[in-house]
Phi, psi and omega in degrees: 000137171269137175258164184264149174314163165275337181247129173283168176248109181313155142302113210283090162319084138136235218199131155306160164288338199263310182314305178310309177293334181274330158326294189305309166332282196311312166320317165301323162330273162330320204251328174282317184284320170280082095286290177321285201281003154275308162325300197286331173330291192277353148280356179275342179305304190345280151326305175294316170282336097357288170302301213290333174298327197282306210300327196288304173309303206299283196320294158006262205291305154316330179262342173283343174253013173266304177263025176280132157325185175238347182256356181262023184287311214283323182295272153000293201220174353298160160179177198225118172218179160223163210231121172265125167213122192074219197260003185279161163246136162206153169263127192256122181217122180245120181221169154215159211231151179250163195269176159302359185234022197153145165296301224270048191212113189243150173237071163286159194230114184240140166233128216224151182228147186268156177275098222115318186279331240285012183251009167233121165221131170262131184237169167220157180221084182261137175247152172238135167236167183257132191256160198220142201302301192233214194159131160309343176273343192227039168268138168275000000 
């Protein structure tokens, strides 16, 4: 024969004290590690806004000396200037070398050092060569 318990058994009504505290840990977990990776977030903009202005000059200064004539290098450099984009100064030193194996080859150089800055300094390096209207090679 079955007896009935001495205490009927309740239905559970809410949350334990224990339920509550292992919650809370975690949420503290959790909410202290995106704090952390918010913290770091925002000291890297800073940084991120610096590269990407450098990256804008450096793309700038390539593409303007990319479509430079070959004969207008000589107009251009050597010379020292400075070039504002945004809120940056940068110091501009543009030179060229003529090459050695021949007139028709210039190895220009532009290095450009921010203002304020001197301790990153970015070059680009082109060599140019001079194309000629007809050639002996492509006579029919």
């Amino acid at each position: 024969m079955l007896t009935s318990p001495k205490f009927p058994v309740r239905a559970r009504r809410g949350v334990s004290l224990i339920e509550i505290i292992v919650a809370m840990t975690l949420l503290a977990f959790v909410i202290g590690s995106l704090s952390v990776l918010s913290a770091k977030s925002a000291r890297r903009g800073p940084q991120l806004d610096i590269g990407s202005a450098r990256t804008f000059v450096l793309m700038q200064q390539a593409n303007r000396f990319a479509v430079l004539p070959y004969d207008s290098i000589v107009v251009y450099a050597p010379r020292i200037d400075t070039v504002i984009t945004g809120r940056f100064k940068y110091l501009r030193r543009v030179t060229y070398t003529q090459s050695t194996t021949g007139s028709e080859y210039k190895t220009v150089k532009v290095l450009l050092l921010q203002v304020g800055d001197t301790t990153r300094k970015d070059s680009l390096i082109f060599v140019r060569s001079k194309t000629y209207a007809s050639s002996p090679l492509f006579q029919q």
